[in-house]
ChimeraX commands (.cxc) that place a marker at each C-alpha (Angstrom):
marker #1 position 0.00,0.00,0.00 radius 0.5
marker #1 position 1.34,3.37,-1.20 radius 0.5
marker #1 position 0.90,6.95,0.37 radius 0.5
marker #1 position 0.16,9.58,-2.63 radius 0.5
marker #1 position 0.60,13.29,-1.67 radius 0.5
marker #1 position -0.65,15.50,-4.87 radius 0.5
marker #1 position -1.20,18.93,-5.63 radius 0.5
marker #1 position -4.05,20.83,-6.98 radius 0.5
marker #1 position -7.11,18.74,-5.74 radius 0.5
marker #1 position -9.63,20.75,-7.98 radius 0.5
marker #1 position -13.31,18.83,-8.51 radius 0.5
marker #1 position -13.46,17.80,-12.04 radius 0.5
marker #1 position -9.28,18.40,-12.31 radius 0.5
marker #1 position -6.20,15.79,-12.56 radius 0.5
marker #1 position -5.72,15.89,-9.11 radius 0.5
marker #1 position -8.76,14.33,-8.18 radius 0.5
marker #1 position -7.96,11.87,-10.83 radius 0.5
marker #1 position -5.20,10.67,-9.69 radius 0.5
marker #1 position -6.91,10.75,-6.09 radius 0.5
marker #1 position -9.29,8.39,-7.57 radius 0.5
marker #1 position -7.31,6.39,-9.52 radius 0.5
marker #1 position -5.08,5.57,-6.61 radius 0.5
marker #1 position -7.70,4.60,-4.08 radius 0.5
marker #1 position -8.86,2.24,-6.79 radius 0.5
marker #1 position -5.54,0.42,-6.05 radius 0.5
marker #1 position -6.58,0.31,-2.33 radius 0.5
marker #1 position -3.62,3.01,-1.67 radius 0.5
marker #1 position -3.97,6.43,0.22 radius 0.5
marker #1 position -3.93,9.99,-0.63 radius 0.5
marker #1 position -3.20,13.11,0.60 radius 0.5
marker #1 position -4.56,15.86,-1.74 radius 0.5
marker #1 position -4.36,19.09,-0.86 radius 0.5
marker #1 position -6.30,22.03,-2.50 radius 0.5
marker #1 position -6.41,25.96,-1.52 radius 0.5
marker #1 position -10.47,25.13,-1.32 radius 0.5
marker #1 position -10.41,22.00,1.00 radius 0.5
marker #1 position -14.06,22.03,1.81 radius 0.5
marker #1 position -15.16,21.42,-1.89 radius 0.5
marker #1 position -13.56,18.30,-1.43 radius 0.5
marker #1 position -15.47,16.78,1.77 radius 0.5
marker #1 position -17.91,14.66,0.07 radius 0.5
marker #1 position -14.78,12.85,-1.44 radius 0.5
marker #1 position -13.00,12.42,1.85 radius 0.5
marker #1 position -16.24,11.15,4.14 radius 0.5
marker #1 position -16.38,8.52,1.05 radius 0.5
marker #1 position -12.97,7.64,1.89 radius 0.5
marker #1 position -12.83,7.75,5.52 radius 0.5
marker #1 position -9.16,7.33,7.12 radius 0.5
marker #1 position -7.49,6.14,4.15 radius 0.5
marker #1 position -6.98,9.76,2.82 radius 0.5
marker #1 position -6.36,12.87,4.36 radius 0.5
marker #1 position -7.64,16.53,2.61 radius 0.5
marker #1 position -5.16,19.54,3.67 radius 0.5
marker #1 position -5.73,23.23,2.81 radius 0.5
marker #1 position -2.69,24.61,0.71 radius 0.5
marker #1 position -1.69,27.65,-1.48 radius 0.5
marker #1 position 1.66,25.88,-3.28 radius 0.5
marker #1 position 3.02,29.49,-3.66 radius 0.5
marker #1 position 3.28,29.32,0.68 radius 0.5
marker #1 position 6.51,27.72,1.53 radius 0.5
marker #1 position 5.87,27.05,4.88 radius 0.5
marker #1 position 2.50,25.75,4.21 radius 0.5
marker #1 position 4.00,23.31,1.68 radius 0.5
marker #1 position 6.54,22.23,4.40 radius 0.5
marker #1 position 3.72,21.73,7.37 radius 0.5
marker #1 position 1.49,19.77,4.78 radius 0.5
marker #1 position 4.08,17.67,3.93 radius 0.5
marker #1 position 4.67,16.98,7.82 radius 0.5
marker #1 position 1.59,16.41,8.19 radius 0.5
marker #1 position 1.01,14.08,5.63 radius 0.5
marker #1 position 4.82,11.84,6.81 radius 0.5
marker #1 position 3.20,11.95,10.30 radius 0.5
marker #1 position -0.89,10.74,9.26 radius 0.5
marker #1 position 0.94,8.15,7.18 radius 0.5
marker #1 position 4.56,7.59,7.67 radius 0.5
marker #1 position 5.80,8.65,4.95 radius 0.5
marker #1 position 4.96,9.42,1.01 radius 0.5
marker #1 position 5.59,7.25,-1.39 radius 0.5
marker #1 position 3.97,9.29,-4.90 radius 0.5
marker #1 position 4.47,12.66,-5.28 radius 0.5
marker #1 position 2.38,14.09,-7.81 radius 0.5
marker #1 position 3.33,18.02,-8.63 radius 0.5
marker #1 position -0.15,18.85,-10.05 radius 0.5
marker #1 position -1.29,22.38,-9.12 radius 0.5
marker #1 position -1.04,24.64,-11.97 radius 0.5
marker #1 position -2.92,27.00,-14.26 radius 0.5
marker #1 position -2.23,29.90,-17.26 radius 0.5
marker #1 position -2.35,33.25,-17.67 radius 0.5
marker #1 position -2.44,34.56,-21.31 radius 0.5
marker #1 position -0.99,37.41,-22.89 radius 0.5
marker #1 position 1.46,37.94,-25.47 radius 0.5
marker #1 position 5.15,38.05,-24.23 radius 0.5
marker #1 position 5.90,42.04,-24.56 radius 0.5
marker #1 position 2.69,42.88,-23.12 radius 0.5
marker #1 position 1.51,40.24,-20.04 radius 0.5
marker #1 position 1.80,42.63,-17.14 radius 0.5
marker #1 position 4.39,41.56,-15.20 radius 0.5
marker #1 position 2.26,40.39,-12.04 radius 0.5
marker #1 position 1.03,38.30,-13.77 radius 0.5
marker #1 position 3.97,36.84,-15.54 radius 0.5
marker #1 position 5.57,36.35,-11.77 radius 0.5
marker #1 position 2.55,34.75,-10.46 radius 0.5
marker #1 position 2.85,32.42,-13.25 radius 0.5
marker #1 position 6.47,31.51,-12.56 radius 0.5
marker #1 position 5.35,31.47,-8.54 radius 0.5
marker #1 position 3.05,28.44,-9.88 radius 0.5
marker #1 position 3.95,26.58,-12.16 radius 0.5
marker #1 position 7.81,26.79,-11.81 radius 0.5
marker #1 position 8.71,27.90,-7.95 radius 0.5
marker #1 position 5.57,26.21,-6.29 radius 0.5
marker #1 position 7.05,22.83,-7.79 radius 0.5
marker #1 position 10.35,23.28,-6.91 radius 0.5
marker #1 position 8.94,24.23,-2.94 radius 0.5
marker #1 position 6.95,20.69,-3.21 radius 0.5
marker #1 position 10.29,18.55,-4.32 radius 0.5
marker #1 position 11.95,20.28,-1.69 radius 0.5
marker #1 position 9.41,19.21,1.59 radius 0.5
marker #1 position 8.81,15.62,-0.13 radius 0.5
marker #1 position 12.80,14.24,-1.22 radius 0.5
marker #1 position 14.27,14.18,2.60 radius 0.5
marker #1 position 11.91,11.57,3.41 radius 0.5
marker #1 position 12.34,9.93,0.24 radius 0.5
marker #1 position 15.50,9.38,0.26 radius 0.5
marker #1 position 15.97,8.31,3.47 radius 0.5
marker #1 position 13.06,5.82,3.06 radius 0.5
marker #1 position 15.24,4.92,-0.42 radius 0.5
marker #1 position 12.67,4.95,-3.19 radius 0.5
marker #1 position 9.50,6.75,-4.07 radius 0.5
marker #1 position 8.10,8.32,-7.20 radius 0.5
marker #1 position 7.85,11.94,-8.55 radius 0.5
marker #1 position 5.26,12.99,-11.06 radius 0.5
marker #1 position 5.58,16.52,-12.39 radius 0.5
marker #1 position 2.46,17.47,-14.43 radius 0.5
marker #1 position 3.73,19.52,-17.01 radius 0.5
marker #1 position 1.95,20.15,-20.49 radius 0.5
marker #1 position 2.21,19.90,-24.46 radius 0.5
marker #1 position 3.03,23.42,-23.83 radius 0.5
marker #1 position 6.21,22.41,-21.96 radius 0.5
marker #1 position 7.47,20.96,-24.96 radius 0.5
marker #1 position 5.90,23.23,-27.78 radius 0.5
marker #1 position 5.37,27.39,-27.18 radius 0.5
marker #1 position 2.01,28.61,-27.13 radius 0.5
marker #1 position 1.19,31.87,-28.44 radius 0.5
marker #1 position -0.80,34.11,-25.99 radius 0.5
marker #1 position 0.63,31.56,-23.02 radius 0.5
marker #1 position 4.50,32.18,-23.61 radius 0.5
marker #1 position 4.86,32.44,-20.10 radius 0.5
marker #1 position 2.75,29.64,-19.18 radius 0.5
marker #1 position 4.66,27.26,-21.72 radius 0.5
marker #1 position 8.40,29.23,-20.33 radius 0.5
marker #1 position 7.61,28.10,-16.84 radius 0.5
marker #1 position 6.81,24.69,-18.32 radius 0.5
marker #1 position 9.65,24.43,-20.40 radius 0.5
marker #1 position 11.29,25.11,-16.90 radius 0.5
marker #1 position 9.84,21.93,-15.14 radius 0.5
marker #1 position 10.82,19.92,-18.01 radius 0.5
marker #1 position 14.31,20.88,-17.82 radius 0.5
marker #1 position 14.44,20.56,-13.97 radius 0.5
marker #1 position 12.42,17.27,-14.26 radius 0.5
marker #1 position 15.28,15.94,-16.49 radius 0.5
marker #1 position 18.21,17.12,-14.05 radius 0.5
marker #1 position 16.02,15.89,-11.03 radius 0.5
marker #1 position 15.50,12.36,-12.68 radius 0.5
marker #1 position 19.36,11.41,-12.95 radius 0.5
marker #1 position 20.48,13.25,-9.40 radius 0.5
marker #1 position 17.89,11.12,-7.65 radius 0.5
marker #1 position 18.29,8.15,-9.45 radius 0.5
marker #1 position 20.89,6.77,-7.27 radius 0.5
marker #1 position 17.89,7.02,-4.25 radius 0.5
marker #1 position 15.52,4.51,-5.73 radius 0.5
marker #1 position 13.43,7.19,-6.82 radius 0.5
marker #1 position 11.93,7.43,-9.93 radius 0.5
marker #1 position 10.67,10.56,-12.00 radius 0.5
marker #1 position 8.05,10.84,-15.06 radius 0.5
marker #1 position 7.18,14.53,-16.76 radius 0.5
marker #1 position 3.60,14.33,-17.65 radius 0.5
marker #1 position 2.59,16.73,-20.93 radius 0.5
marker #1 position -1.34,16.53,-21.41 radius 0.5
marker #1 position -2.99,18.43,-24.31 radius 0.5
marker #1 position -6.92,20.05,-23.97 radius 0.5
marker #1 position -8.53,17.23,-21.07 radius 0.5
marker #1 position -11.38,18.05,-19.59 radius 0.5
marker #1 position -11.42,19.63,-16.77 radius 0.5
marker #1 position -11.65,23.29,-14.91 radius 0.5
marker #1 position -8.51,24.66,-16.85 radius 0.5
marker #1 position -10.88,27.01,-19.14 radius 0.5
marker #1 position -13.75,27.45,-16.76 radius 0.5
marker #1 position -11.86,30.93,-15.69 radius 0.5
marker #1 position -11.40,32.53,-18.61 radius 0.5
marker #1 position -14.54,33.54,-19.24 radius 0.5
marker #1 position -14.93,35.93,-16.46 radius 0.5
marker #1 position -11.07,36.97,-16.22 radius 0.5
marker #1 position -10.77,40.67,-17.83 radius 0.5
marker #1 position -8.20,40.47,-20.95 radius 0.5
marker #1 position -5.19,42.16,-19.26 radius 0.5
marker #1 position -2.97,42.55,-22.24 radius 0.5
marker #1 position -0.96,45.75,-21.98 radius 0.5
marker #1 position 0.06,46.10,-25.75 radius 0.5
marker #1 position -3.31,46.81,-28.45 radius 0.5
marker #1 position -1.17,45.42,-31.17 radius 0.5
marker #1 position -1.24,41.87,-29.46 radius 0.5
marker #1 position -5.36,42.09,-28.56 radius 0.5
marker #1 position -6.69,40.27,-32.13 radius 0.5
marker #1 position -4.14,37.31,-30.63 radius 0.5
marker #1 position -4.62,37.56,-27.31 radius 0.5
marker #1 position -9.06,38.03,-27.71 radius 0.5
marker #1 position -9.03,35.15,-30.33 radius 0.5
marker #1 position -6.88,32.68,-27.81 radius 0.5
marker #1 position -9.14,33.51,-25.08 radius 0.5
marker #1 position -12.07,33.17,-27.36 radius 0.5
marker #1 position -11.13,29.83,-28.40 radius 0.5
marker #1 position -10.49,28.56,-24.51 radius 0.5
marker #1 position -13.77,29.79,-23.39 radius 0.5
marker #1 position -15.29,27.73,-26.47 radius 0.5
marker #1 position -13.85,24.49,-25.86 radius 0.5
marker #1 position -14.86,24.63,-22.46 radius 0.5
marker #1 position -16.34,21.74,-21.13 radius 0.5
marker #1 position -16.10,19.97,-24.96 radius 0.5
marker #1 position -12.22,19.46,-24.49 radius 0.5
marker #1 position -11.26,15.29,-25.71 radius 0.5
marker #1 position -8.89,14.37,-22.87 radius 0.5
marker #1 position -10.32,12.58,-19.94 radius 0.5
marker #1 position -8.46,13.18,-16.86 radius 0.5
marker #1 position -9.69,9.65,-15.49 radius 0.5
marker #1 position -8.38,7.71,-17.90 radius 0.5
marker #1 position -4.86,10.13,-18.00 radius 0.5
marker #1 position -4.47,9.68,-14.93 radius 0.5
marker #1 position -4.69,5.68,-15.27 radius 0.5
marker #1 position -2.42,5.91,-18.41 radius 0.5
marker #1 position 0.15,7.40,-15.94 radius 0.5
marker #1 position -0.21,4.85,-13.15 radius 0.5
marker #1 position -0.10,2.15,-16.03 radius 0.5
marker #1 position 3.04,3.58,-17.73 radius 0.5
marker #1 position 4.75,4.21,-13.66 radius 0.5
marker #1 position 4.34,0.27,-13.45 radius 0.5
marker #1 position 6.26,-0.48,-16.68 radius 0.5
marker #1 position 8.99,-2.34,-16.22 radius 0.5
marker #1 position 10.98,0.23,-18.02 radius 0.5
marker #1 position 9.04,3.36,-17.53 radius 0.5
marker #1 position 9.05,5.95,-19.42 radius 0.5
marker #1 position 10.66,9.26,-18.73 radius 0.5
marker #1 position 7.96,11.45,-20.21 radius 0.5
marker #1 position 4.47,10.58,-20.99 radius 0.5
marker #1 position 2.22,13.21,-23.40 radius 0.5
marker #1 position -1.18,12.54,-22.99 radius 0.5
marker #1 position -4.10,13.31,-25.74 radius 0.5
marker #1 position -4.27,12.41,-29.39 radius 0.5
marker #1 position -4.14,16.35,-30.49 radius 0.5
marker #1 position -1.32,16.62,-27.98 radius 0.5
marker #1 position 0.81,13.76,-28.72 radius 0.5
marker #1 position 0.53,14.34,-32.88 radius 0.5
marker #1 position 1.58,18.32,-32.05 radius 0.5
marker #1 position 4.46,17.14,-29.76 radius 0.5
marker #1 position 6.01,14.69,-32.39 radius 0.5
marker #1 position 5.18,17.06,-34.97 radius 0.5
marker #1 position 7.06,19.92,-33.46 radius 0.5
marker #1 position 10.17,17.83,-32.34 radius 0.5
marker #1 position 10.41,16.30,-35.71 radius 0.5
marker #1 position 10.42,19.74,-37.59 radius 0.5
marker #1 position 13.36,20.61,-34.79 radius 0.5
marker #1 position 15.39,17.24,-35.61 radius 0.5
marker #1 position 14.79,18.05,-39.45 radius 0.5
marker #1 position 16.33,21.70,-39.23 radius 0.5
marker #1 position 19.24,20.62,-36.74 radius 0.5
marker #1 position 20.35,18.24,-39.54 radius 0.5
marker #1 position 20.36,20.77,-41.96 radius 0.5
marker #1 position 22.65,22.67,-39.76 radius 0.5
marker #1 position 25.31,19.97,-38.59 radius 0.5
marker #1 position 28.03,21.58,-40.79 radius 0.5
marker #1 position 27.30,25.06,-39.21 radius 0.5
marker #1 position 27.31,23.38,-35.81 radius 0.5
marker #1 position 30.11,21.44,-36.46 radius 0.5
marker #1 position 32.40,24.09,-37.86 radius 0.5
marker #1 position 32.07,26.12,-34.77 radius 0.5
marker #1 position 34.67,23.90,-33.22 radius 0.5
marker #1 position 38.60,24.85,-33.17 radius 0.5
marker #1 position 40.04,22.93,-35.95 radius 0.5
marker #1 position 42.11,20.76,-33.22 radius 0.5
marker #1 position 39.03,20.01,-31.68 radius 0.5
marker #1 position 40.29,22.00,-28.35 radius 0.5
marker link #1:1,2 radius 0.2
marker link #1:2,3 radius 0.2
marker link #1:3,4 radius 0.2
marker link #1:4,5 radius 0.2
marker link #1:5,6 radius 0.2
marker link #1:6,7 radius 0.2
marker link #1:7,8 radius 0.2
marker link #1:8,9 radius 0.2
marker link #1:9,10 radius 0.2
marker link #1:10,11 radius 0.2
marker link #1:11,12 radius 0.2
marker link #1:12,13 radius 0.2
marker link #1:13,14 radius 0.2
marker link #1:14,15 radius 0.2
marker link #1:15,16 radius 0.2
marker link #1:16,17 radius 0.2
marker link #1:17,18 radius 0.2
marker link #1:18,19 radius 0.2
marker link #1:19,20 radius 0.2
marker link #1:20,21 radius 0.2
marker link #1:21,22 radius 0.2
marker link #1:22,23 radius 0.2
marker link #1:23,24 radius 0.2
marker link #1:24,25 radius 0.2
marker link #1:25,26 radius 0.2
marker link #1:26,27 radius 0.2
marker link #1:27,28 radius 0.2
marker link #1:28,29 radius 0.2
marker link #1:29,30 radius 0.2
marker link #1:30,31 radius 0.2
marker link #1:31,32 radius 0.2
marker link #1:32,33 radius 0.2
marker link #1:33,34 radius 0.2
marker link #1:34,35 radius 0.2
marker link #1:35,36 radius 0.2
marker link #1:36,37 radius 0.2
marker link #1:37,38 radius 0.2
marker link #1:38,39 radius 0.2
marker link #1:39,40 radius 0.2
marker link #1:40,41 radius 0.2
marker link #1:41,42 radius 0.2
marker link #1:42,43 radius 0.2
marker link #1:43,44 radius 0.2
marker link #1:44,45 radius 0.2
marker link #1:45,46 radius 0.2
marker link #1:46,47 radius 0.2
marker link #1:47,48 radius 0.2
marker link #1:48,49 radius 0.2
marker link #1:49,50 radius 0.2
marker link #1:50,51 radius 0.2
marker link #1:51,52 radius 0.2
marker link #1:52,53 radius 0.2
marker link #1:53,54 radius 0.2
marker link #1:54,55 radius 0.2
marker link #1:55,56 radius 0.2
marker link #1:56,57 radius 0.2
marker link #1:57,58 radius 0.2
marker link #1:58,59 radius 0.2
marker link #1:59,60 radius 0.2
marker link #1:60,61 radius 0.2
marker link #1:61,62 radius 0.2
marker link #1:62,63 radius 0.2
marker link #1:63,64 radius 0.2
marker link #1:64,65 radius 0.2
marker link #1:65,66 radius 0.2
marker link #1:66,67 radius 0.2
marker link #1:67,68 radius 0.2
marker link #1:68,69 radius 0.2
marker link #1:69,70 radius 0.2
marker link #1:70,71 radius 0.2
marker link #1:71,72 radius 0.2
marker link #1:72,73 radius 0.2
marker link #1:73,74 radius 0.2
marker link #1:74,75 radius 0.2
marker link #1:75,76 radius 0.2
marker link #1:76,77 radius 0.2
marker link #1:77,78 radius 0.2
marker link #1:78,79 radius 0.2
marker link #1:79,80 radius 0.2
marker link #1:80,81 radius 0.2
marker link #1:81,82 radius 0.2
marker link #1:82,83 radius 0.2
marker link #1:83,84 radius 0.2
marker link #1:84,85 radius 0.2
marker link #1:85,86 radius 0.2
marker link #1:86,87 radius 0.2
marker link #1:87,88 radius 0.2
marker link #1:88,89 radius 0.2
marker link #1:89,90 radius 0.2
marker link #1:90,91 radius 0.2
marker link #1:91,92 radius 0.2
marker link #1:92,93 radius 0.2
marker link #1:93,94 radius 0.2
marker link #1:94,95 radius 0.2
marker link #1:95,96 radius 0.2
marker link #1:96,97 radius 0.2
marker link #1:97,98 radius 0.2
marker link #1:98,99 radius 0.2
marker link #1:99,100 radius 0.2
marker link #1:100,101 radius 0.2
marker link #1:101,102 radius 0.2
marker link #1:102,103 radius 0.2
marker link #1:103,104 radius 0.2
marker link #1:104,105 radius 0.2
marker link #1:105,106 radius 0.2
marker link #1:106,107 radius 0.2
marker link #1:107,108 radius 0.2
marker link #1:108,109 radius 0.2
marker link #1:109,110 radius 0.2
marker link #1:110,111 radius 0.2
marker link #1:111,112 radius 0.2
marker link #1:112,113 radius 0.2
marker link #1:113,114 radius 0.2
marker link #1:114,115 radius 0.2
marker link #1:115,116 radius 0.2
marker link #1:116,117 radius 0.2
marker link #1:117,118 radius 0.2
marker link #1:118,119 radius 0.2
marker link #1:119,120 radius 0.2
marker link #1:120,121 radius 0.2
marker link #1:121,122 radius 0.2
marker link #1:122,123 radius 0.2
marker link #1:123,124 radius 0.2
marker link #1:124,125 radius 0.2
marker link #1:125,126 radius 0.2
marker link #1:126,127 radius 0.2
marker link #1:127,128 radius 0.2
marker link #1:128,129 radius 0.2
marker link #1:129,130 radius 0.2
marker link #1:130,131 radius 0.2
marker link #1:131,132 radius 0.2
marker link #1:132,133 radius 0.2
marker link #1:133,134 radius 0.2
marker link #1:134,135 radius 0.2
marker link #1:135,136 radius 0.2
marker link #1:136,137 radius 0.2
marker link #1:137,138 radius 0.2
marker link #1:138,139 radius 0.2
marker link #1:139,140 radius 0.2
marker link #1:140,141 radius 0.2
marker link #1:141,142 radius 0.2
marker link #1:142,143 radius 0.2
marker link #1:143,144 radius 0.2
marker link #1:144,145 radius 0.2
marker link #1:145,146 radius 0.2
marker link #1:146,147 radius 0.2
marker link #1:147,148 radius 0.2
marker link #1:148,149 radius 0.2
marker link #1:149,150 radius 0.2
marker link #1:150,151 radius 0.2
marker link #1:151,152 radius 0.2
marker link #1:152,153 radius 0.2
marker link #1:153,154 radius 0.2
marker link #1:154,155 radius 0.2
marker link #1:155,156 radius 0.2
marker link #1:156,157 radius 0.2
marker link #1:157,158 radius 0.2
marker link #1:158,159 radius 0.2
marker link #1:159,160 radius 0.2
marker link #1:160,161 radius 0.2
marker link #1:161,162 radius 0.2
marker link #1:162,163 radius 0.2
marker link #1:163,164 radius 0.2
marker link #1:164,165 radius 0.2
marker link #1:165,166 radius 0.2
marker link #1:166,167 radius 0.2
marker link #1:167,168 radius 0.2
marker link #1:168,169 radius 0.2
marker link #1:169,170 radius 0.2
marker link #1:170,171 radius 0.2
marker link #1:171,172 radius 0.2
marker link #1:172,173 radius 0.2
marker link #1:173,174 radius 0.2
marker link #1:174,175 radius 0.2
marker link #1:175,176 radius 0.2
marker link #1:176,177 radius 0.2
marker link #1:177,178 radius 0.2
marker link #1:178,179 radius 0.2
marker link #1:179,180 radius 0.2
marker link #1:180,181 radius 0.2
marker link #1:181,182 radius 0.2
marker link #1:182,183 radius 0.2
marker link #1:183,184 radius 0.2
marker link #1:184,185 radius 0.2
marker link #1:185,186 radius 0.2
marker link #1:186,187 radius 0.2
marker link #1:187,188 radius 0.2
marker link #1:188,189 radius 0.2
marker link #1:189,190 radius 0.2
marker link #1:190,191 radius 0.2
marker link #1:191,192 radius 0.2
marker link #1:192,193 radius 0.2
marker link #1:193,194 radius 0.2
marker link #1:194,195 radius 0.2
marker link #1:195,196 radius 0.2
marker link #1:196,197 radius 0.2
marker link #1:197,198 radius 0.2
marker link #1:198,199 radius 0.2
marker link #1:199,200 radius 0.2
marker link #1:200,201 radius 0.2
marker link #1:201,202 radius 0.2
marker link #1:202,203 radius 0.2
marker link #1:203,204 radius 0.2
marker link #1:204,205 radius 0.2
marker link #1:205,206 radius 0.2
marker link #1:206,207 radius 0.2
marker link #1:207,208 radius 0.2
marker link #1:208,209 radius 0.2
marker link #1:209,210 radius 0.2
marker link #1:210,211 radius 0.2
marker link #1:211,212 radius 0.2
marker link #1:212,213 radius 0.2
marker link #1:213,214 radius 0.2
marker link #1:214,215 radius 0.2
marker link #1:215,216 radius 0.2
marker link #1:216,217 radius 0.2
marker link #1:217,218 radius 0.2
marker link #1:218,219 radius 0.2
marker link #1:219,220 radius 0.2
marker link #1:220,221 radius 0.2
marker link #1:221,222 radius 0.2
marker link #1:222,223 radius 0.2
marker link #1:223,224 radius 0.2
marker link #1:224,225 radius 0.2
marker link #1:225,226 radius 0.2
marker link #1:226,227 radius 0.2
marker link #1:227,228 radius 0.2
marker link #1:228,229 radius 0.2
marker link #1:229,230 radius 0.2
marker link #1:230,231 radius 0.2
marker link #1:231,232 radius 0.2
marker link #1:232,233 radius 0.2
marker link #1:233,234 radius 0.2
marker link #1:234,235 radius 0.2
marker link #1:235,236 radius 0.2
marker link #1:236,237 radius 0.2
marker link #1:237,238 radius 0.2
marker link #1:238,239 radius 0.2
marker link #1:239,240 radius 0.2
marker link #1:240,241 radius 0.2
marker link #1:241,242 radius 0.2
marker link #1:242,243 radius 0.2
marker link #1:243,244 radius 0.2
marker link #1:244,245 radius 0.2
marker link #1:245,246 radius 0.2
marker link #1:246,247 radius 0.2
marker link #1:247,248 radius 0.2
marker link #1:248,249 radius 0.2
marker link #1:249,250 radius 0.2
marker link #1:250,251 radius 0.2
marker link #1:251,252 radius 0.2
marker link #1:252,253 radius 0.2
marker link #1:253,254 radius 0.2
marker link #1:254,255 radius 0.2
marker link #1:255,256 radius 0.2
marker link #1:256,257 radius 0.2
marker link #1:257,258 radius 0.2
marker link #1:258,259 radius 0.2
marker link #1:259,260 radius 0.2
marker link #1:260,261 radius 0.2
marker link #1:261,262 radius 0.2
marker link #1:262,263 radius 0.2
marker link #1:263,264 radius 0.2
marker link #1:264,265 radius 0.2
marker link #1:265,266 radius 0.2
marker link #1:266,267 radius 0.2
marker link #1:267,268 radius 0.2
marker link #1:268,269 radius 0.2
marker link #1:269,270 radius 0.2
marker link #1:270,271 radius 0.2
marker link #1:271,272 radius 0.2
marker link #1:272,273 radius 0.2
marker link #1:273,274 radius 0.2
marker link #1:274,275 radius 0.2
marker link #1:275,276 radius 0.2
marker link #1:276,277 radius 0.2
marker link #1:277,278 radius 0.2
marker link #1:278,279 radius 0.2
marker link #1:279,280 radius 0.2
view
């Protein structure tokens, strides 16, 4: 029996999915969310096996008395899954900047905060898995979510220096890209102002938001079965490092990262002729 500690605990979001899909397994959960009561019907269904904590990710010492918490209720976590999130768009000139921090504060620092409370223990314990839910966006720029998609790109590259340094712990780490799923992601945007600062960005940054608000609730993932897909691929017997989730997604992701293969070929002579001639 595992001990799952994950972010974000939204109704309707990932984090409940994984909540879900982990009880299924007869394991328990800590989920945390910065609206706990929303989540009390879930937890009397659950009784003792899982424990629902308030948290705001951007509080440090909140994410380090959670965490505490959660080693004491349980003795000890055993799945970490780095799930709280969410976007601000904007173009990248004219986002106002408290929003661009807020977004880093989030979706990059927030993360880094959780790693930080749950490793100690998981390394002393000597194994344990990290998931950081990061997005097609993580691995492809958005426009109108540059931000969004830099602090991603951030978690992927930390994600990829935090797999080999803990490696020699027992503890394993998977980056977790899904495309449009449905859950509360969009149900925002319809009621947050457009906050763009420069008007020759607003046709982009209107249509973007536009588009959200329409695929609202009508988005293809389903965060049930992503979340399963995830617990399936963790159980591999060589998992994998990364998993991108949604058809849309996964076809844009190898898309993309073919198109960057293809023009790095066509530039190996330029690359390589940067060298000093005795290779020095």
């Amino acid at each position: 029996m595992k001990t799952w500690f994950i972010t974000g605990g939204t109704p309707g979001g990932f984090g409940l999915a994984y909540a879900d899909a982990a009880r299924e397994r007869g394991d328990r959960v800590v989920l945390t969310a910065r609206r706990p009561h929303l989540l009390d019907d879930w937890a009397r269904q659950h009784g003792d096996a899982v424990l629902v904590l308030p948290l705001d990710v951007t509080d440090s010492a909140a994410i380090r008395t959670a965490v505490a918490t959660a080693e004491e209720r349980f003795g000890g976590i055993d799945v970490l899954v780095n799930n709280a999130g969410r976007g601000w768009y904007g173009s990248v000139e004219g986002s106002p900047d408290p929003d661009v921090r807020r977004s880093f504060e989030l979706n990059f620092f927030a993360v880094v905060d959780v790693l930080r409370a749950v490793l100690p223990g998981m390394r002393a314990r000597g194994g344990g898995w990290i998931v950081n839910m990061s997005s097609v966006a993580g691995l492809r720029g958005v426009p109108a979510f540059g931000y969004y998609s830099a602090a991603k790109f951030a978690v992927e590259g930390l994600t990829e220096t935090l797999r080999e340094e803990v490696a020699p712990f027992g503890i394993r780490v998977l980056a977790v890209e899904p495309g449009a799923f449905r859950t509360s992601a969009y149900a925002g945007f319809a009621e947050e102002p457009v906050t763009e600062t420069v008007d020759a960005y607003l046709p982009l940054v209107e249509s973007v938001r536009a588009s959200m608000i329409e695929q609202d609730g009508r988005q293809p993932g389903d965060p049930r079965r992503g979340a399963r897909a995830v617990i399936a691929a963790m159980e591999q017997a060589d998992p994998p490092h990364r998993l991108v989730l949604g058809a849309a997604g996964h076809d844009a992701v190898t898309g993309h990262l073919g198109a960057v293969l293809a023009e790095l070929a066509g530039q190996r002579e330029v690359a390589y002729g940067a060298d000093l001639p005795d290779g020095r």
